[in-house]
Structures are given as structure tokens and as C-alpha cells.
PDBQT receptor file of N, H, CA, C and O in Angstrom, charges set to zero:
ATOM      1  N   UNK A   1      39.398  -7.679 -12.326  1.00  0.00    +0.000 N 
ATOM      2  CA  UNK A   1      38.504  -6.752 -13.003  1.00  0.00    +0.000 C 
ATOM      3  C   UNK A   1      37.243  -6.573 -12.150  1.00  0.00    +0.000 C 
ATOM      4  O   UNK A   1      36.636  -7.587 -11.806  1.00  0.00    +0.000 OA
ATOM      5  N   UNK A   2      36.714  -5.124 -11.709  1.00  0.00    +0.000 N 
ATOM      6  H   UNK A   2      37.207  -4.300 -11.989  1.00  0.00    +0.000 HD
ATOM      7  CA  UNK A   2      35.358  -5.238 -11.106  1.00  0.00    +0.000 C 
ATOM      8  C   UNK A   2      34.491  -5.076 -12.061  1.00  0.00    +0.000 C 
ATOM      9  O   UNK A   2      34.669  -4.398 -13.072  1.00  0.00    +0.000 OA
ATOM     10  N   UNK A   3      33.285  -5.841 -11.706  1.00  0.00    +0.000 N 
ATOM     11  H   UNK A   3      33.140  -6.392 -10.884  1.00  0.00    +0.000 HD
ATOM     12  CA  UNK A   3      32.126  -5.457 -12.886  1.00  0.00    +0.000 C 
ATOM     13  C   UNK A   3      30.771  -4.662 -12.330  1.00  0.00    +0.000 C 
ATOM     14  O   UNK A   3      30.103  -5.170 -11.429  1.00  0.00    +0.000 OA
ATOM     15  N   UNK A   4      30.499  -3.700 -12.776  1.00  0.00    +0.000 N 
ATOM     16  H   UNK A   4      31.042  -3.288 -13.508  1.00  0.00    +0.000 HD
ATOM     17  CA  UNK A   4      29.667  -2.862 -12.764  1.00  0.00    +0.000 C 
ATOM     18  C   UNK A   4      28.192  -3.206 -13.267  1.00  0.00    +0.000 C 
ATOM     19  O   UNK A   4      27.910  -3.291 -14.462  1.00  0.00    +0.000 OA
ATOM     20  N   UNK A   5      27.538  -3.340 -12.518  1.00  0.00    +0.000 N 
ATOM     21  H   UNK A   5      27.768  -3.271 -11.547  1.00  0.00    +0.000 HD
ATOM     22  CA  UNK A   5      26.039  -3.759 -12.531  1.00  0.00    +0.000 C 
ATOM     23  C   UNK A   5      25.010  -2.367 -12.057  1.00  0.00    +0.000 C 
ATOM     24  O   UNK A   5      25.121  -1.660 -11.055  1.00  0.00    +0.000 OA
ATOM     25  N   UNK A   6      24.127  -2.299 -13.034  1.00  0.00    +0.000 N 
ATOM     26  H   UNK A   6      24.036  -2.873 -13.848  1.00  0.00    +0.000 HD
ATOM     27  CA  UNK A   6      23.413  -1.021 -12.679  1.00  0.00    +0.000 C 
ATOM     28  C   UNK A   6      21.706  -1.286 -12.957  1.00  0.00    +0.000 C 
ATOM     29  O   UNK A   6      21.360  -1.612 -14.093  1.00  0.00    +0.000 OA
ATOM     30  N   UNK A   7      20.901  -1.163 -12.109  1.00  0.00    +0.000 N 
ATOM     31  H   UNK A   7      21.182  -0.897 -11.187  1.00  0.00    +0.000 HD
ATOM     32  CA  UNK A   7      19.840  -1.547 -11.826  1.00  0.00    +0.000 C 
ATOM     33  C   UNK A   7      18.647  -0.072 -12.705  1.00  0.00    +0.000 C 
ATOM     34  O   UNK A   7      18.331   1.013 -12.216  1.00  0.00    +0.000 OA
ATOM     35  N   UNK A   8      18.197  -0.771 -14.340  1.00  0.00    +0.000 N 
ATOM     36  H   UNK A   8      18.453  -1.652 -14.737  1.00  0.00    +0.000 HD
ATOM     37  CA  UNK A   8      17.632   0.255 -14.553  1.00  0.00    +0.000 C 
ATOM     38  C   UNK A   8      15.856   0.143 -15.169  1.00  0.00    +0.000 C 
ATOM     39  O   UNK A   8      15.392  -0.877 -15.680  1.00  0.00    +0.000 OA
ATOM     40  N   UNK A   9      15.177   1.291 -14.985  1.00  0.00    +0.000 N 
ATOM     41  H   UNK A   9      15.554   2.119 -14.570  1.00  0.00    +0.000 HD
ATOM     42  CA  UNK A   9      13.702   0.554 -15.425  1.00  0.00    +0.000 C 
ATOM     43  C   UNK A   9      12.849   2.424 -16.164  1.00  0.00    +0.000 C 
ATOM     44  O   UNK A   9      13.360   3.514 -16.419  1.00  0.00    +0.000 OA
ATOM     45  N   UNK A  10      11.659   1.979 -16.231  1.00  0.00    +0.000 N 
ATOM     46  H   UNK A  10      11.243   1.093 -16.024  1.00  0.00    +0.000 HD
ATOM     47  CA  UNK A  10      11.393   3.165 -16.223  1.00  0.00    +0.000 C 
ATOM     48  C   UNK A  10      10.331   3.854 -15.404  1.00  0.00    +0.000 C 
ATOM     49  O   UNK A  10      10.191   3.129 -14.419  1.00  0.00    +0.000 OA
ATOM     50  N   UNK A  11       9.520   4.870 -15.304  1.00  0.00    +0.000 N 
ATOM     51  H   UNK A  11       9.634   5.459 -16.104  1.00  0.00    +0.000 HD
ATOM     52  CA  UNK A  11       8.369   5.370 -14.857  1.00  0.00    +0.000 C 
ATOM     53  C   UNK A  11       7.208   4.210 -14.587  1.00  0.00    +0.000 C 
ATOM     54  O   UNK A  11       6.433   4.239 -13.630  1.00  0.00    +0.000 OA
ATOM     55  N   UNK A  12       7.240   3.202 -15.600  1.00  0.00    +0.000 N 
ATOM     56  H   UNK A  12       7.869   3.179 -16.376  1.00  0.00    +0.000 HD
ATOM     57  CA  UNK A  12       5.880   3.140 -15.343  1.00  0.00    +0.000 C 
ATOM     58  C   UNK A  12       5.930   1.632 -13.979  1.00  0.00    +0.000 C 
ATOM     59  O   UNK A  12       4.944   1.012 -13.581  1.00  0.00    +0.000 OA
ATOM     60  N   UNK A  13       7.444   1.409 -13.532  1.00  0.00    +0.000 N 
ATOM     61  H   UNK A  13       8.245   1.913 -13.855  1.00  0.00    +0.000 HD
ATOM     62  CA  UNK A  13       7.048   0.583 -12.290  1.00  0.00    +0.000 C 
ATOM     63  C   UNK A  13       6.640   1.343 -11.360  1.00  0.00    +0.000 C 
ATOM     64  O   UNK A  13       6.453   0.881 -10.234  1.00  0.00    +0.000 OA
ATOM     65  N   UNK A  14       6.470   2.364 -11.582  1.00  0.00    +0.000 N 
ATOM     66  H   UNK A  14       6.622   2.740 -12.497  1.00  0.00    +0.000 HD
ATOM     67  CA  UNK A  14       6.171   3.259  -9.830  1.00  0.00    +0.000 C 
ATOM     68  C   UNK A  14       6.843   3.110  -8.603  1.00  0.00    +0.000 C 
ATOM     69  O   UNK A  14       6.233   3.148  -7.535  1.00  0.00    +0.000 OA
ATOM     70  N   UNK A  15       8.096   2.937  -8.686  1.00  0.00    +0.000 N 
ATOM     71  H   UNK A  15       8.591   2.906  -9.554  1.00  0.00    +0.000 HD
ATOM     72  CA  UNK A  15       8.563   2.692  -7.870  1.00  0.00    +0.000 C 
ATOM     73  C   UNK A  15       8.895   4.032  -6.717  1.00  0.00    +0.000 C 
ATOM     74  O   UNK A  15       9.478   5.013  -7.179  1.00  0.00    +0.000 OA
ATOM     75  N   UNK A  16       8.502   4.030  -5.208  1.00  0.00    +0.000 N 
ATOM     76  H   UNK A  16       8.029   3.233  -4.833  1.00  0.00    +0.000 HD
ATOM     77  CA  UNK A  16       8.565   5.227  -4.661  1.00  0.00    +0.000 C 
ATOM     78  C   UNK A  16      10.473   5.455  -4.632  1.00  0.00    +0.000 C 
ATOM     79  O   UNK A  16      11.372   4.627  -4.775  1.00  0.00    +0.000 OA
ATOM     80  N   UNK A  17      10.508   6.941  -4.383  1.00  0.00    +0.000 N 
ATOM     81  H   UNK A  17       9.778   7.613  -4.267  1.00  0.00    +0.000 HD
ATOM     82  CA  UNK A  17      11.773   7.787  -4.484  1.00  0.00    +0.000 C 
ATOM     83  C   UNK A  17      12.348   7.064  -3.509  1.00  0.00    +0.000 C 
ATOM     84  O   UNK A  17      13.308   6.454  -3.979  1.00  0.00    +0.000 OA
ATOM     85  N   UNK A  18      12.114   6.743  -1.748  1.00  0.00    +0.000 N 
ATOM     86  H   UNK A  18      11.334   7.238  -1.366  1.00  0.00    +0.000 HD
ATOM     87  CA  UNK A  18      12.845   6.150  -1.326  1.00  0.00    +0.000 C 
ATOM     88  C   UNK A  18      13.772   4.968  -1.762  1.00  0.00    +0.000 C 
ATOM     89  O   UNK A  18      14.992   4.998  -1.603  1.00  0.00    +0.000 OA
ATOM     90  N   UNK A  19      13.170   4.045  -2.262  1.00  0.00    +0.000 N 
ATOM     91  H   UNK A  19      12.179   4.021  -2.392  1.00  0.00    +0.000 HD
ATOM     92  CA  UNK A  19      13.436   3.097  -2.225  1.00  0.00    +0.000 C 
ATOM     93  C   UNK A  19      14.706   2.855  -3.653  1.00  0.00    +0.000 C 
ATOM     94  O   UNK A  19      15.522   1.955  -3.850  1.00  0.00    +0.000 OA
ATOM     95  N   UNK A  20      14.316   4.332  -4.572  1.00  0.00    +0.000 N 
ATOM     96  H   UNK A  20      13.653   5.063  -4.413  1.00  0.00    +0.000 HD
ATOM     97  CA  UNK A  20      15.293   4.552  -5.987  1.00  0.00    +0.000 C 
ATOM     98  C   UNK A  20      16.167   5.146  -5.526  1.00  0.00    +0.000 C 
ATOM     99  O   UNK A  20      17.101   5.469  -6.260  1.00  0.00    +0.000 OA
ATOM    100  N   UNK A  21      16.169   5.496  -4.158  1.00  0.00    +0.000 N 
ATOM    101  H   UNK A  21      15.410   5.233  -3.562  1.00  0.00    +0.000 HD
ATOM    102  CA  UNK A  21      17.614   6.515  -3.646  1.00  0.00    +0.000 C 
ATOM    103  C   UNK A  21      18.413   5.349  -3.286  1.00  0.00    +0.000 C 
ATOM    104  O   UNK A  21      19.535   5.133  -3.745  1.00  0.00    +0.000 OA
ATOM    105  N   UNK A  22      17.688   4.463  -2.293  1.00  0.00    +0.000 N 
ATOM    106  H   UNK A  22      16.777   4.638  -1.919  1.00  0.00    +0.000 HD
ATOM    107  CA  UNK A  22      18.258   3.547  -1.499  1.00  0.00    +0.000 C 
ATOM    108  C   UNK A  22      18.799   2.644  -1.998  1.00  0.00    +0.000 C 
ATOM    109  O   UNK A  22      19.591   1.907  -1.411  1.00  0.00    +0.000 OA
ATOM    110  N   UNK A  23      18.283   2.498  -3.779  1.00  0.00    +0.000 N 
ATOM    111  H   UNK A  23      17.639   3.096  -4.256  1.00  0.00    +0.000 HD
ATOM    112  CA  UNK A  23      19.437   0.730  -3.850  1.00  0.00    +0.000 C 
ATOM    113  C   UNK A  23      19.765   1.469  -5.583  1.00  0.00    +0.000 C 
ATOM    114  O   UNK A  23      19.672   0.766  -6.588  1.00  0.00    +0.000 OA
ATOM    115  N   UNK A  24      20.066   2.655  -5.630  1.00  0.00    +0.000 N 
ATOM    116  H   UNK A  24      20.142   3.227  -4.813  1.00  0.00    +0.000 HD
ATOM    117  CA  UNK A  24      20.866   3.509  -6.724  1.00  0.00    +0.000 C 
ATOM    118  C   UNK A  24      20.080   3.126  -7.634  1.00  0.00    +0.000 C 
ATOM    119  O   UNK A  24      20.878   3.018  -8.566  1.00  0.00    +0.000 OA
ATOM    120  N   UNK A  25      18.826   2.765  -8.152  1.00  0.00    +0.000 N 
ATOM    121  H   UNK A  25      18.178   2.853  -7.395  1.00  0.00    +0.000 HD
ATOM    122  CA  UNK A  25      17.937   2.763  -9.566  1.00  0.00    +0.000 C 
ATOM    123  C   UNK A  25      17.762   3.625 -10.287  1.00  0.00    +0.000 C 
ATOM    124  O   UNK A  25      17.048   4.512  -9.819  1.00  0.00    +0.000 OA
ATOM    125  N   UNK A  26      18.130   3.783 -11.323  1.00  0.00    +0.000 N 
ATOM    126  H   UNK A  26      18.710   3.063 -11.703  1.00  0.00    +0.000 HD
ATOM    127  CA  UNK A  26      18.219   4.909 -12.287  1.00  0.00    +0.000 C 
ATOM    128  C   UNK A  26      16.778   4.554 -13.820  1.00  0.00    +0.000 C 
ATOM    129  O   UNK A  26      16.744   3.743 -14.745  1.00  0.00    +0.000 OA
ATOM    130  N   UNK A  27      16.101   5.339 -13.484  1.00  0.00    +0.000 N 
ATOM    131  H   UNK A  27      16.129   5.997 -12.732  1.00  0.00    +0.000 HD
ATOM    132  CA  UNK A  27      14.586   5.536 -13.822  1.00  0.00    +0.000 C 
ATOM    133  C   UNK A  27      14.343   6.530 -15.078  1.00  0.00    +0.000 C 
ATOM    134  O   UNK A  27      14.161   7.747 -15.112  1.00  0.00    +0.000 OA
ATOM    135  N   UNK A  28      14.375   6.058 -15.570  1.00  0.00    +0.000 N 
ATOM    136  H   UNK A  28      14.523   5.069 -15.543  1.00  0.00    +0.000 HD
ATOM    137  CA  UNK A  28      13.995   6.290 -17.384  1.00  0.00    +0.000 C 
ATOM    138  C   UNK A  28      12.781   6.614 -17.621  1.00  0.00    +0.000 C 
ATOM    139  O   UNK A  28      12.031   5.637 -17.595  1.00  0.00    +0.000 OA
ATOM    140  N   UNK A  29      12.093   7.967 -17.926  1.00  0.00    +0.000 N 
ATOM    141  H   UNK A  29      12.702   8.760 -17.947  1.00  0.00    +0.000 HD
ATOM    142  CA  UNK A  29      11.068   8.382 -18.145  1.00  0.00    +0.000 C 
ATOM    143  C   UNK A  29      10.455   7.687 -19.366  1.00  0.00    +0.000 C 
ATOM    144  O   UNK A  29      11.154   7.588 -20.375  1.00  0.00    +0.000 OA
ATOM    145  N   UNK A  30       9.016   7.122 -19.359  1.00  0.00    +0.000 N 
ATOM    146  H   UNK A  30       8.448   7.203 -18.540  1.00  0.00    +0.000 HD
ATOM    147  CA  UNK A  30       8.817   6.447 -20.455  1.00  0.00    +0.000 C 
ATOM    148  C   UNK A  30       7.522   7.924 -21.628  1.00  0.00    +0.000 C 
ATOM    149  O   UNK A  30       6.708   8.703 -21.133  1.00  0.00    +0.000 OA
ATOM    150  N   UNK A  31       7.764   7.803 -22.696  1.00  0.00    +0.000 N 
ATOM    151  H   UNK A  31       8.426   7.170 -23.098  1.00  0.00    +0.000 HD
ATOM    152  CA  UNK A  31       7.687   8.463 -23.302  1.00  0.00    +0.000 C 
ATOM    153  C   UNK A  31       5.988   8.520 -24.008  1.00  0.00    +0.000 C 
ATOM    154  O   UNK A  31       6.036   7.777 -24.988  1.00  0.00    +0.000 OA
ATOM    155  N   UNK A  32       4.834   8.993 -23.904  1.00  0.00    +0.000 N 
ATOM    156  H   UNK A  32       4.795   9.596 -23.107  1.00  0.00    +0.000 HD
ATOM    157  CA  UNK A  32       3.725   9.093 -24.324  1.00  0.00    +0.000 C 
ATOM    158  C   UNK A  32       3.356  10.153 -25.154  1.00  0.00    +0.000 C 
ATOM    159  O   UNK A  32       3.500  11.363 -24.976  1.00  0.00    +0.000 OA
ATOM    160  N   UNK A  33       2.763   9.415 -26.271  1.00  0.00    +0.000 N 
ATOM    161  H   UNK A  33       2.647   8.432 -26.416  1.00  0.00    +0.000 HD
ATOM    162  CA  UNK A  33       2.181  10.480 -27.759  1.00  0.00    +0.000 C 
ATOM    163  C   UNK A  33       0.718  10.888 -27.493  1.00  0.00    +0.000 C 
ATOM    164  O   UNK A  33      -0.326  10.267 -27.296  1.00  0.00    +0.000 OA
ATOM    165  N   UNK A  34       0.935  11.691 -27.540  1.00  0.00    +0.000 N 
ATOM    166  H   UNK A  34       1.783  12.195 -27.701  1.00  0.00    +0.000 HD
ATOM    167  CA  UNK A  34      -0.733  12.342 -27.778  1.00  0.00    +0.000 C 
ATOM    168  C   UNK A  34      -0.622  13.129 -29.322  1.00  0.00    +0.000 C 
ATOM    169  O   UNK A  34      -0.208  14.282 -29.197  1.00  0.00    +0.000 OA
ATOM    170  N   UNK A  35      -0.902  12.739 -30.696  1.00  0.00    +0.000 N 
ATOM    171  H   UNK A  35      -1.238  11.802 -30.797  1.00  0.00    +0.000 HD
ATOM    172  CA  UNK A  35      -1.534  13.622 -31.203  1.00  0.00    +0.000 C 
ATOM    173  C   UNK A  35      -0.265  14.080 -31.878  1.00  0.00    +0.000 C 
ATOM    174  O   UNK A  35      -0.379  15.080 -32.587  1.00  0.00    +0.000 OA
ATOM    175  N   UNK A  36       0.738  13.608 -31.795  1.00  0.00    +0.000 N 
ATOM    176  H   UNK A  36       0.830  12.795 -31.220  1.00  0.00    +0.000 HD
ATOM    177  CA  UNK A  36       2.052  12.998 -32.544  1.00  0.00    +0.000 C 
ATOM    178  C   UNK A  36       3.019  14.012 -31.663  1.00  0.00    +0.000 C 
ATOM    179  O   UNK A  36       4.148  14.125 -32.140  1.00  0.00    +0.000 OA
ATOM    180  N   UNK A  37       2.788  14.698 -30.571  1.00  0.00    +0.000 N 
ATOM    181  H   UNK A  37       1.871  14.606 -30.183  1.00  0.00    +0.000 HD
ATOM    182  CA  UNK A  37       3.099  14.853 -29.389  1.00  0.00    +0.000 C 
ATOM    183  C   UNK A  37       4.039  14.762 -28.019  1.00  0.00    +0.000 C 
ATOM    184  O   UNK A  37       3.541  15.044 -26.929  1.00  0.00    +0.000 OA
ATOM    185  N   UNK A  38       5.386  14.363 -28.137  1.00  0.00    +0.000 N 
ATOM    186  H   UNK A  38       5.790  14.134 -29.022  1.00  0.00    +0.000 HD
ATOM    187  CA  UNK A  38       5.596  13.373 -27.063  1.00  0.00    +0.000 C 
ATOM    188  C   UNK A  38       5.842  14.114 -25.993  1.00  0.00    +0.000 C 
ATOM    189  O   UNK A  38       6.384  15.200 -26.197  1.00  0.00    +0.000 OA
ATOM    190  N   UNK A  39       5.489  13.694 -24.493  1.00  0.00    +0.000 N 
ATOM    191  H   UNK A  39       5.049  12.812 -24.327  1.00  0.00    +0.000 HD
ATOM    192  CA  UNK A  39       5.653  13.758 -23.432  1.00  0.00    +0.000 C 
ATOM    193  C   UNK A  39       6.363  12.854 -22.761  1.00  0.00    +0.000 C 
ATOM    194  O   UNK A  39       6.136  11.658 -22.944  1.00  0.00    +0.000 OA
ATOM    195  N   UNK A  40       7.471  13.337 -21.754  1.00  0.00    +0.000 N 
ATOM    196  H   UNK A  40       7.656  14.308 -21.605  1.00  0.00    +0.000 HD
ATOM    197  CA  UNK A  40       7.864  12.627 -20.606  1.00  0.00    +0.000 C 
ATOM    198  C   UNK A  40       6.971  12.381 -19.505  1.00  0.00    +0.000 C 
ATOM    199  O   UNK A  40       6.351  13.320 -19.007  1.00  0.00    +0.000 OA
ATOM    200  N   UNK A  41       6.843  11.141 -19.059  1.00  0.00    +0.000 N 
ATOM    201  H   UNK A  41       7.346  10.378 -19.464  1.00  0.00    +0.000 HD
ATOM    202  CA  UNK A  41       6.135  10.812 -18.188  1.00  0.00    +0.000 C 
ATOM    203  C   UNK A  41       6.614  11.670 -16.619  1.00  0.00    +0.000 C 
ATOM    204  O   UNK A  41       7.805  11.568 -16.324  1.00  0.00    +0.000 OA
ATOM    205  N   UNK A  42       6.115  12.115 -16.092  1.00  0.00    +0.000 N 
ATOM    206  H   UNK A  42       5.148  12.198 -16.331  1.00  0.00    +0.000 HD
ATOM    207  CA  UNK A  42       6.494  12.805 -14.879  1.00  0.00    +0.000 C 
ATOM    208  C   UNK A  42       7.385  14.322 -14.734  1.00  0.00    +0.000 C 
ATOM    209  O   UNK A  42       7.572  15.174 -13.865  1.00  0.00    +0.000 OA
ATOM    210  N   UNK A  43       7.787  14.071 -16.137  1.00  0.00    +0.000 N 
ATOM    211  H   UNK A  43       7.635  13.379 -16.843  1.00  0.00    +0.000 HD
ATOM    212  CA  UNK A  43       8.699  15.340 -16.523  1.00  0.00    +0.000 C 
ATOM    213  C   UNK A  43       7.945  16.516 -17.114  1.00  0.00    +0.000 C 
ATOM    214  O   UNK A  43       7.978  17.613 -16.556  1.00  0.00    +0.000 OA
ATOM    215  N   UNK A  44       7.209  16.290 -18.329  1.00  0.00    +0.000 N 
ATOM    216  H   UNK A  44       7.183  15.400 -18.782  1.00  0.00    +0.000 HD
ATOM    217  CA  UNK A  44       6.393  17.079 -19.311  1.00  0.00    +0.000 C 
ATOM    218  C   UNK A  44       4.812  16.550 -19.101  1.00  0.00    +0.000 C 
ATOM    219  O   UNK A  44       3.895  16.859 -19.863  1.00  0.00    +0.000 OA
ATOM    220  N   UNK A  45       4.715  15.953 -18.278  1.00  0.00    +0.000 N 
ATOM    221  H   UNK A  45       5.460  15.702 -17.660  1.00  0.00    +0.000 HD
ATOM    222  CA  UNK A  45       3.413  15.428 -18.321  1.00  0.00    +0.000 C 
ATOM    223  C   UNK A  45       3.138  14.764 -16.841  1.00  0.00    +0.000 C 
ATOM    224  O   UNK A  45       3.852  13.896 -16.337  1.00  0.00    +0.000 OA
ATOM    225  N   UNK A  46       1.783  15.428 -16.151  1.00  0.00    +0.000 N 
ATOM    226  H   UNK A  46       1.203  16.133 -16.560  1.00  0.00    +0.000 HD
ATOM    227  CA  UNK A  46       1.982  14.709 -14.722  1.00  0.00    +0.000 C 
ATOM    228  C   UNK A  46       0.978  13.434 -14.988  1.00  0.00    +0.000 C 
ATOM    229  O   UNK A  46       0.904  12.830 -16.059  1.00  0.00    +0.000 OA
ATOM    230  N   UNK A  47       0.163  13.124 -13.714  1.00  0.00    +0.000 N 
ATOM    231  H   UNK A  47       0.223  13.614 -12.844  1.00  0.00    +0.000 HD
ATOM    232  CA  UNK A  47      -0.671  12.173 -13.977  1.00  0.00    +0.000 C 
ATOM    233  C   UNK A  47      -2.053  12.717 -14.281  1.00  0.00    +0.000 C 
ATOM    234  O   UNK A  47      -2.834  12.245 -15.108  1.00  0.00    +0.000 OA
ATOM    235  N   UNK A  48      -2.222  13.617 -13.619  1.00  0.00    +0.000 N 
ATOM    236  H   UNK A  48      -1.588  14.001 -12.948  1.00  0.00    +0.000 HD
ATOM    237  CA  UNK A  48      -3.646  14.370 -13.741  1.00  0.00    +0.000 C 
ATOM    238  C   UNK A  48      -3.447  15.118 -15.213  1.00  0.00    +0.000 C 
ATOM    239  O   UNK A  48      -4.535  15.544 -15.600  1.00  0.00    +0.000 OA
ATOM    240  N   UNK A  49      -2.658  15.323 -15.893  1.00  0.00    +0.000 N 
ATOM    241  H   UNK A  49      -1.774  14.976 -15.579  1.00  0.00    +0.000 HD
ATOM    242  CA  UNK A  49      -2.656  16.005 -17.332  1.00  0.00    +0.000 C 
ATOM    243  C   UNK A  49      -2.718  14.774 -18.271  1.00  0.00    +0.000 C 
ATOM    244  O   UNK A  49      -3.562  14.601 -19.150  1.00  0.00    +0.000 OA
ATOM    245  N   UNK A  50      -1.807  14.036 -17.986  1.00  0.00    +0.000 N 
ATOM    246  H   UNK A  50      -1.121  14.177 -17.272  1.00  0.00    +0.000 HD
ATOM    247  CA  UNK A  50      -2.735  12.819 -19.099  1.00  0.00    +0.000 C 
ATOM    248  C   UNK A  50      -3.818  12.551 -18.640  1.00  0.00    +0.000 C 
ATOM    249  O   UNK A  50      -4.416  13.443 -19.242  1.00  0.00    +0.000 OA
ATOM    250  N   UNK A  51      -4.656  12.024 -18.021  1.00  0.00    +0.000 N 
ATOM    251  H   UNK A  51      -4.170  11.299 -17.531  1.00  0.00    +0.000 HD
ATOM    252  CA  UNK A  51      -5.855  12.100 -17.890  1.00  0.00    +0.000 C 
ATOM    253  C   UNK A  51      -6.907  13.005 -18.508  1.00  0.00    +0.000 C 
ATOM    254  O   UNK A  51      -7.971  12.729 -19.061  1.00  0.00    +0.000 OA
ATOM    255  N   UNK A  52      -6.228  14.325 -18.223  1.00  0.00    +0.000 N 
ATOM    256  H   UNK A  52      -5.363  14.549 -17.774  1.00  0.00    +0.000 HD
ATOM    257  CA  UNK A  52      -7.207  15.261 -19.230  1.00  0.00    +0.000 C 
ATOM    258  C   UNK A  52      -7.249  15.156 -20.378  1.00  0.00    +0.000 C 
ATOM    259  O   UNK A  52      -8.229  15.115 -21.122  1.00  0.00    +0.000 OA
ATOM    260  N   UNK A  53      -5.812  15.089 -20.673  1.00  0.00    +0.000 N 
ATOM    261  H   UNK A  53      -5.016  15.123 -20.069  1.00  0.00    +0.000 HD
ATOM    262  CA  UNK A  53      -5.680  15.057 -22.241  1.00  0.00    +0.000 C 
ATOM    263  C   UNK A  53      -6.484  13.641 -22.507  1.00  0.00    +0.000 C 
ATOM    264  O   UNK A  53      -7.400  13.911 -23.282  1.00  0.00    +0.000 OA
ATOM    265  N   UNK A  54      -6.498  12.702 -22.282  1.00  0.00    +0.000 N 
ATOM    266  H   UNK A  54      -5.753  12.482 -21.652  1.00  0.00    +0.000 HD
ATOM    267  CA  UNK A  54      -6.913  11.357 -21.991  1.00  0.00    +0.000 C 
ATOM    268  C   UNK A  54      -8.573  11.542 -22.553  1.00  0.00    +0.000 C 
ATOM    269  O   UNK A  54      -8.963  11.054 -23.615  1.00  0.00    +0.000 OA
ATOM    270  N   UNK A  55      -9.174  12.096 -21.905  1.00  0.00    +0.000 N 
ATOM    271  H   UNK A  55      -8.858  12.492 -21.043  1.00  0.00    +0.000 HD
ATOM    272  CA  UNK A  55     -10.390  12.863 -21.897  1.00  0.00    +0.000 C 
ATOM    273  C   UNK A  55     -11.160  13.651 -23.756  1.00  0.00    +0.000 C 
ATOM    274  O   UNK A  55     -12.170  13.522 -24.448  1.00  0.00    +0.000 OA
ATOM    275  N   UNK A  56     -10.112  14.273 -23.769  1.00  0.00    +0.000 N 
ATOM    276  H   UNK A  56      -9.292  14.378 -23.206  1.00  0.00    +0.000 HD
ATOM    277  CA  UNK A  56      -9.767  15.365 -24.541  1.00  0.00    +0.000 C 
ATOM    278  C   UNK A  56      -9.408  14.407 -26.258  1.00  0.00    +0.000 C 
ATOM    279  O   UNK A  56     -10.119  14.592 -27.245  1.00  0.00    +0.000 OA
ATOM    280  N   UNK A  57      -8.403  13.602 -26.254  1.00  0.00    +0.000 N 
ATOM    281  H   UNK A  57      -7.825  13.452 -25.451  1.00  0.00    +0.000 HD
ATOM    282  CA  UNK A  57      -7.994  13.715 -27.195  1.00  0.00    +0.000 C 
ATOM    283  C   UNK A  57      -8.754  12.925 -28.034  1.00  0.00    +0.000 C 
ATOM    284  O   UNK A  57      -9.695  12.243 -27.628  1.00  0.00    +0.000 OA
ATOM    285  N   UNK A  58      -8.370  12.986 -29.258  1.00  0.00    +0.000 N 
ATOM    286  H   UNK A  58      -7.605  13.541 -29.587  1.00  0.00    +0.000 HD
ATOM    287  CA  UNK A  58      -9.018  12.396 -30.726  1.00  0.00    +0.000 C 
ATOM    288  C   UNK A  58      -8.374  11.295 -31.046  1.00  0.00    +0.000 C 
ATOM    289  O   UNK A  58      -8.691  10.852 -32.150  1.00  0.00    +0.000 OA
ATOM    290  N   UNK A  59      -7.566  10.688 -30.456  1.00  0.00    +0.000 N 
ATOM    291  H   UNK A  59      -7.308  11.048 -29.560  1.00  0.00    +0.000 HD
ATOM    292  CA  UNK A  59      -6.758   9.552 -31.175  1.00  0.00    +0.000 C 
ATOM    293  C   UNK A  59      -6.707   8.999 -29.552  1.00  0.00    +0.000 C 
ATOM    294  O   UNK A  59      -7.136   9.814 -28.735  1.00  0.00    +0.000 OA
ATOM    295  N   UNK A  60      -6.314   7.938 -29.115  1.00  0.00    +0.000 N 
ATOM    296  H   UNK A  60      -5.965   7.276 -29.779  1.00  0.00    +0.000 HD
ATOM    297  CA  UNK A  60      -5.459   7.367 -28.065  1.00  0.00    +0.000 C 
ATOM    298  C   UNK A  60      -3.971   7.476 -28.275  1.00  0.00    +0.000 C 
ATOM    299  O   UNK A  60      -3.490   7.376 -29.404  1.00  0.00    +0.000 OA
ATOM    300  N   UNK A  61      -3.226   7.683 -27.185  1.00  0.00    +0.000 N 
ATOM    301  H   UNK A  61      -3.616   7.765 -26.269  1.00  0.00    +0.000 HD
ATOM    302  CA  UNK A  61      -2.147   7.871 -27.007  1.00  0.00    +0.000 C 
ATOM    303  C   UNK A  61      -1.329   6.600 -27.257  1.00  0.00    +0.000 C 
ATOM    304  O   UNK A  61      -1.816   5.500 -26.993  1.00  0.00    +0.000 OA
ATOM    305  N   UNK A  62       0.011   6.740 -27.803  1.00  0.00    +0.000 N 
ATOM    306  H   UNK A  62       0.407   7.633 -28.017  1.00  0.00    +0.000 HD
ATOM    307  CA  UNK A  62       1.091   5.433 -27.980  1.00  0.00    +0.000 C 
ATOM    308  C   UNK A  62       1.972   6.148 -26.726  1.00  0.00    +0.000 C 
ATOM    309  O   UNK A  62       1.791   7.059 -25.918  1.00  0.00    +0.000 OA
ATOM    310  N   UNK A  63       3.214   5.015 -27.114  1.00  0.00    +0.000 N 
ATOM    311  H   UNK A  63       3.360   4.274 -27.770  1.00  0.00    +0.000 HD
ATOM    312  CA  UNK A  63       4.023   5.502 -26.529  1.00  0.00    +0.000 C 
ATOM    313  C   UNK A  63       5.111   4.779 -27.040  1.00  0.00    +0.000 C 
ATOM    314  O   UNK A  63       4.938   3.722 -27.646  1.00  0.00    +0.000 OA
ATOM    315  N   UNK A  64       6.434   5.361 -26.806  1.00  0.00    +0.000 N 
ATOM    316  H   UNK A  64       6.574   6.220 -26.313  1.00  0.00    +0.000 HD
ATOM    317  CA  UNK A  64       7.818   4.996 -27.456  1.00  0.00    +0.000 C 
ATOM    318  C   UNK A  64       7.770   3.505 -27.529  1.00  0.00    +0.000 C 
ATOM    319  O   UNK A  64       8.720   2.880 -28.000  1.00  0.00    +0.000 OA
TER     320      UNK A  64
């Protein structure tokens, strides 16, 4: 039987693209509320937009 091992995490290790190409890491956007809100980290939301919103909002943000 082979066993299948898969190396997985999310956004917030920062891990650079090289290195997620190079040893197959599969990277799970982690999920942030603003304001009951949710955003994907890197997907729906960069870094400089949370920050604003960051700025901006009335509550602090959760996240999943």
C-alpha cells in the first residue's frame, strides 16, 4: 500500500511561492471578519486593504 502524505498550512505562515512550488504545499487561505464580513486572506483582501480597513473599522476583526 503507498501512503500519501500532503504537507498543508495556511496564509498566515508566509511562506514564499518558491519554496510552496518546490516541496508541493498546498496553502489554505485563512479567513478574516471585518464587520461580519469575511475575506480571504490574499484572495479578497490584500495586505494594504486590511490595514485600511484596520484603520477604518468599528469593531476589530476575527477570523475563522
Amino acid at each position: 500500500m503507498i501512503e500519501k502524505i500532503a504537507w498543508v498550512t495556511d496564509t498566515t505562515a508566509l511562506l514564499d511561492e518558491e519554496f510552496i512550488l518546490k516541496n508541493h504545499i498546498h496553502v489554505i487561505p485563512m479567513v478574516v471578519i471585518f464587520e461580519e464580513v469575511p475575506y480571504r486572506e490574499f484572495i479578497d483582501l490584500t495586505s494594504e486593504e486590511f490595514y485600511e480597513k484596520l484603520k477604518t473599522a468599528r469593531k476589530s476583526p476575527s477570523t475563522s
